[in-house]
C-alpha positions, 0 to 999 in steps of 0.5 A, a space after each residue: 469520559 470516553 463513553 460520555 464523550 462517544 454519546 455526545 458525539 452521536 446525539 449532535 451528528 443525529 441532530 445535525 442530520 435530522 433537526 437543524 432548522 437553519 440547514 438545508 439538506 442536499 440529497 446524494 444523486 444515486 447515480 454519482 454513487 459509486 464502489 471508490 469514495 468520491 473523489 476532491 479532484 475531478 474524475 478523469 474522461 476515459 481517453 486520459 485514463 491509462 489502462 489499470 484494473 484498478 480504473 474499472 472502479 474509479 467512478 468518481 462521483 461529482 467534485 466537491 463544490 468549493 474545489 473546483 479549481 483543483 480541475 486545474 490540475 493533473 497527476 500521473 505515475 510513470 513506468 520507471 522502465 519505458 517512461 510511459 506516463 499513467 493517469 491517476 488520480 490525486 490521494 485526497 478523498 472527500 469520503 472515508 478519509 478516516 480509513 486511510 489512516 489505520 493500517 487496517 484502511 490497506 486491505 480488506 483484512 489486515 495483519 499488524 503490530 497495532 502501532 501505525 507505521 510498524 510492519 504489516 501484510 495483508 491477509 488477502 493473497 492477491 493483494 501481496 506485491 512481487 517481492 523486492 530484493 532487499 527483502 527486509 522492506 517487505 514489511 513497510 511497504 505500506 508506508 514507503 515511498 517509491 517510484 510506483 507510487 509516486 504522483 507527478 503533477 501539473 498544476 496551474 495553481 500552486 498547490 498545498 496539502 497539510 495533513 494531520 492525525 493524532 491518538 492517545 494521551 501524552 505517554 501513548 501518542 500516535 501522530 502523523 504529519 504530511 505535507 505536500 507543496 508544489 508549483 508549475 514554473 511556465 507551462 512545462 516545469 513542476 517542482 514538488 516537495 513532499 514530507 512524511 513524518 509518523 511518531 507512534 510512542 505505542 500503547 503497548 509497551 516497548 513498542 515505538 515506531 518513528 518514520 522520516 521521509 523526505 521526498 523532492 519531485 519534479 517533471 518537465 514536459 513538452 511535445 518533444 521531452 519529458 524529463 521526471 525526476 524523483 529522490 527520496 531520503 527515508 528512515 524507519 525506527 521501530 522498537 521490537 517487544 517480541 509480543 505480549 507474554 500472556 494473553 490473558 491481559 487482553 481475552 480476560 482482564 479481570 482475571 488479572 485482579 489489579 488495575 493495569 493500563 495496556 503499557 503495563 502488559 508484559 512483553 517479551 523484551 526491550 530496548 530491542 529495535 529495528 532500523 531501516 533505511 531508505 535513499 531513492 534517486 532517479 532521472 529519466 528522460 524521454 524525446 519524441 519523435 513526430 510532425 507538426 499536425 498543420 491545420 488545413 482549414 482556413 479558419 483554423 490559422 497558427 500552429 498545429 498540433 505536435 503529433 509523436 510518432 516515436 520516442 527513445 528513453 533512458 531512465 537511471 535509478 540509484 538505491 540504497 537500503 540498510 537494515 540493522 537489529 539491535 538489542 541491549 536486552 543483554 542483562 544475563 538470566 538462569 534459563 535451565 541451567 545455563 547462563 545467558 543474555 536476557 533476549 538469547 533465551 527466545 531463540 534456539 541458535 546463537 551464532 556468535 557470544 556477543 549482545 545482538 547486531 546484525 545489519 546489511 547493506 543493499 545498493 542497486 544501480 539500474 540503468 534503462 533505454 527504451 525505444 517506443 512506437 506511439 499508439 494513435 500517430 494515425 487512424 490505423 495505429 491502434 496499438 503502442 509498441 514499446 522495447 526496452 533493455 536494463 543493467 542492473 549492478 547490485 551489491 550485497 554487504 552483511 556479517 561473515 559470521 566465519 570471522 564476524 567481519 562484513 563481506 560483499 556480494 556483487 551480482 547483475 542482471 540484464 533484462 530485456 523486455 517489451 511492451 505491447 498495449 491498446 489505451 485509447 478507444 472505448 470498445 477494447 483495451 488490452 496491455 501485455 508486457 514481457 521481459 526475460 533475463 538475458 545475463 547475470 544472476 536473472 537468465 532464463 527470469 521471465 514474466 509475460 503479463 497481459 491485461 485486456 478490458 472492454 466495455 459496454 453501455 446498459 440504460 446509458 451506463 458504462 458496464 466494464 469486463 476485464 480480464 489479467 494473467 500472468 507467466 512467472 518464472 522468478 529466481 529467489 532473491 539472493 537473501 532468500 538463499 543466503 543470509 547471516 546473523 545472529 539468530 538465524 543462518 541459512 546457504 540454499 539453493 532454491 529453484 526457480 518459483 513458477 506462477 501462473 494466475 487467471 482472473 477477471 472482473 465485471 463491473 456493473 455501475 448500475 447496482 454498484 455491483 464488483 465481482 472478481 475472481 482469480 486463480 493462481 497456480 504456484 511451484 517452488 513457493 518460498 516461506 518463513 515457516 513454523 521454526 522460522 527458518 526459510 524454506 520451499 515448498 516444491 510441490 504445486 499449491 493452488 490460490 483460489 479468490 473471489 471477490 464482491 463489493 456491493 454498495 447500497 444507497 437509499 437517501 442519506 443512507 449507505 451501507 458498502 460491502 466488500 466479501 472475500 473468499 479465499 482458498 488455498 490448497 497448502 495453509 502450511 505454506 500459505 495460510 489464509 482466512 476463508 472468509 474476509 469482511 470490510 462492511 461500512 455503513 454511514 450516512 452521507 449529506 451536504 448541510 447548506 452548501 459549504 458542509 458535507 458530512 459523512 457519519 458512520 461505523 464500520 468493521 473489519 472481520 476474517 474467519 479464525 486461521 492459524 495467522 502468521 507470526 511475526 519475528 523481530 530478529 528476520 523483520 518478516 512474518 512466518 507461518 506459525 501452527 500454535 494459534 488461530 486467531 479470528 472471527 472477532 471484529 475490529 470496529 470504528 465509529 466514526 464523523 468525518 466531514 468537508 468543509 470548503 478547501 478542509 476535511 476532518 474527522 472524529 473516529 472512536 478505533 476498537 469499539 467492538 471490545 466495549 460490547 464483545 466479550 471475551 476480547 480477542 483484538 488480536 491482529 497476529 499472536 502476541 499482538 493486539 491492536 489498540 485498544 479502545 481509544 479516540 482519534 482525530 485528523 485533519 486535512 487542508 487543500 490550499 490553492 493560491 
């Protein structure tokens, strides 16, 4: 049935494209053709962009015809420390919208459980965040939400976005809603509601995820304050099966010799889940100091210009986080011998008799204030100067496994920190931020980050050149030397990591050409490794990666490339594929003037490494040394379309494992991804 309705999907897109009589064809201008999917929302100009590497690639294309209105609206991020505010664009896309709804869409190369919503990483090294305290939402980071990627917004209109996927029949579902509404109350005030609800049942058995979150966002801005303000109530839920016992039901089916559906494998356990919660509050407030800029041209009559000379800030943030394990797969099995609960029989340590139950506790109370001199006030201020001083109180509360009892650990940190950055002009950029920690569990913690970009014009295109580094040296986090439970129990005292990276990237519009590269230096890396216990690896590790993105338009046809080759000189303590591969090759028109079509397939591919491992007990993954996995593509075919305030998309996941043989869909060991299925999404834009 899926294959018939695979040949009918591709006979109609063919003939839509080539043979519709009525259908007039709007040919792509390859000058709007660029390495970012267009955009829905106009571009930004270059004097409101905010100076981000990310930027370099951000050439938008034309705005879609039927929401032009949406020009009415703009959306920034903001520094949670200094208040700065950071034009950004809106996360609604007119192409490749079906890719941003696998996690396989995150990174070039993507390691996961298969289910959306369960824990990942990517498998790219660069592409890895700094870690957080409360180590344990390293794992959802793709899915959270957070202050740094919140979006604020002004808008003129009141805005709507409705968003819908789903997969898989009713035992196996995979959905996803979201919604986004927000409103301008007078020229200065914007209130913003945002939900996220993702329910997986999971094609694989034991293998559920259900995530709930709830955002209320807000922002007042005027010339002399602005105010933002942001909370966030999350949950995550995610049943744990350890992984497929035998591999065979994936590489070799037949062998099986008796039908089975993917929810009939074996896993290892069930009625095992990980639950992690989040509750986000932050108000932050910010008033400039400056002068009425009078107009002394007599045809220029009424009130200036607010010019800001300086501004002081204050930021507050309240966190808490909870993690718990839990399993009723304690029914008792002979293992050598010994008698022992059914899920025990996976780990080598038991440190207390009773059926699992671990949980922690992580609270964080920051409090910032800034004091800011305002870039471009006059014609000789080429530069903004920012200064900021942060108090953050934290408590930690888990298991004594002395007594079984929960204890408290209570610790602060004061840092201080500056700013220095260059944002407005065309010819050069640059932005340098430094903090050190000054008392508390984070003295003699530093970072000085500094990131310059400059520009120029080849046949009237704009040619980009930028350039980062970074000086690290970070305390491990408190649960990186302490932690209890269960399974697992460690009491270390690491030293300092030490970080020191180089790179940069040239952008040649003209051929629609990216080319990065890095280098990274790393001392006293910290790891899961083989036997799943942390560990340090003290002498020096050197990251090497280099990046090309490549895309090539003719007519209706387009073929985007993004090649990664990477290199580490440790795999034991940090492995990474060689070589990894994002090829897309579509076909993109507008038919009439209403409707736009994007039709396509693409595929995601690394070399073969040992990949990490994921272990349900710790929520983290580790570097496991028993199995290579790789060179196997994970591919989509795929229809996505635009039509006036609406976008939807028909996308068959997995297609490479109908014509690869044997399949080897695996993501990490002991777990594929789902198989071969059928997926639809929808999103509408409502402006009123």
């Amino acid at each position: 049935m899926k294959e018939k309705l695979f040949i009918s999907l591709f006979t109609w897109a063919i003939y839509i494209v080539f043979a519709f009589p009525q259908a007039r064809i709007i040919m792509p201008d390859s000058s709007q053709i660029s390495t970012n999917p267009d955009s829905l929302f106009r571009p930004q100009t270059e004097g409101e962009q905010s100076l981000q590497l990310n930027h370099l690639i951000h050439d938008h294309g034309a705005e879609a015809d039927s929401l032009k209105e949406l020009a009415q609206m703009t959306t920034w991020t903001i520094s949670q420390r200094t208040g700065e505010r950071f034009t950004t664009t809106p996360d609604t896309l007119l192409y490749n919208y079906q890719h941003t709804t696998l996690p396989d869409g995150q990174s070039v190369a993507m390691g996961f459980l298969a289910p959306l919503g369960s824990p990942a990483f990517s498998k790219i090294f660069f592409d890895r965040s700094e870690l957080d305290h409360f180590i344990f939402n390293e794992p959802y980071s793709y899915y959270l939400k957070t202050l740094e990627n919140q979006r604020f917004i002004n808008t003129r209109i009141p805005y709507t976005r409705l968003d819908y996927q789903r997969s898989g029949n009713k035992q196996m579902r995979e959905e996803r809603f979201g919604a986004l509404l927000t409103s301008n109350f007078g020229e200065s005030l914007n209130v913003g509601i945002d939900v996220d609800l993702l329910s997986s049942k999971g094609f694989y058995s034991s293998q559920a995820v259900k995530h709930n979150n709830f955002s209320l966002f807000g922002n007042y801005i005027s010339d002399r304050l602005e105010g933002h303000a942001f909370m966030n109530i999350g949950k995550i839920s995610n049943f744990e099966n350890g992984g497929i016992t035998d591999e065979t039901f994936i590489t070799d089916p037949e062998a099986i010799q008796q039908s089975f559906t993917s929810r009939d494998i074996p896993v290892k356990f069930t009625d095992t889940w990980n639950t992690v919660r989040n509750n986000r509050f932050f108000l932050s407030g910010r008033y400039n100091l400056g002068y009425i800029d009078t107009p002394t041209d007599s045809l220029h009559q009424g009130r200036g210009d607010f010019i800001p000379i300086a501004s002081i800030g204050f930021s507050s943030q309240y966190t808490q986080q909870y993690r718990r394990f839990l399993s009723h797969d304690t029914a008792f099995v002979n293992v050598n011998g010994l008698q022992m609960q059914r899920i025990d029989q996976f780990y080598p340590n038991s440190f207390y008799s009773t059926a699992v139950d671990d949980s922690i506790k992580y609270s964080s109370f920051k409090n910032t204030v800034s004091l800011s001199l305002r870039e471009g006030f006059k014609d000789w201020v080429k530069f903004g100067l920012t200064g900021f001083l942060e108090y953050d109180l934290r408590d930690y509360t888990m298991r004594d496994l002395e007594d079984l009892t929960f204890k408290t650990h209570k610790e602060s940190a004061v840092t201080l920190g500056g700013v220095l950055s260059k944002q407005q002009g065309e010819n050069l950029l640059f932005n340098v931020h430094a903090d050190i920690g000054v008392l508390g569990v984070n003295l003699g913690e530093f970072r000085a980050i500094g990131n310059i970009e400059t520009g120029f014009d080849i046949a009237g295109r704009r040619t980009s050149l930028s350039a980062e580094a970074y000086i690290k040296n970070l305390r491990p986090k408190y649960l990186q030397n302490n932690y209890q439970s269960k399974y697992f129990n460690w009491n270390n005292d690491f030293g300092d990591i030490r970080r020191v990276y180089l790179g940069g990237k040239l952008l040649i519009p003209f051929t629609n050409t990216l080319i990065s590269a890095g280098v990274e230096n790393l001392q006293n890396y910290i790891y899961i490794g083989a036997d799943r216990n942390i560990a340090q690896e003290s002498d020096n590790i050197q990251v090497l990666t280099a990046r090309v993105e490549q895309n090539i338009s003719l007519g209706v046809f387009h073929w985007d490339n993004q090649v990664v080759y990477q290199k580490s000189s440790n795999q034991m303590a940090i492995p990474l594929p060689e070589l990894s591969v994002y090829s897309n090759m579509y076909l993109k028109a507008k038919i009439v003037n209403e409707l736009t079509m994007q039709f396509g397939v693409d595929a995601h591919y690394h070399t073969k490494y040992f990949v990490q491992g994921y272990e349900p007990a710790l929520l983290q993954f580790y570097n496991q040394r028993e199995r290579e996995m790789g060179d196997y593509p994970i591919s989509t075919v795929y229809l996505n379309m635009h039509l006036k305030q609406t976008r939807f998309f028909i996308m068959f996941y997995n297609v490479a494992s109908k014509v690869i043989k044997p399949q080897e869909y695996f993501s990490i060991p002991g777990y594929p991804v789902n198989p071969f299925g059928l997926k639809l999404g929808l999103s509408i834009n409502l402006l009123n």
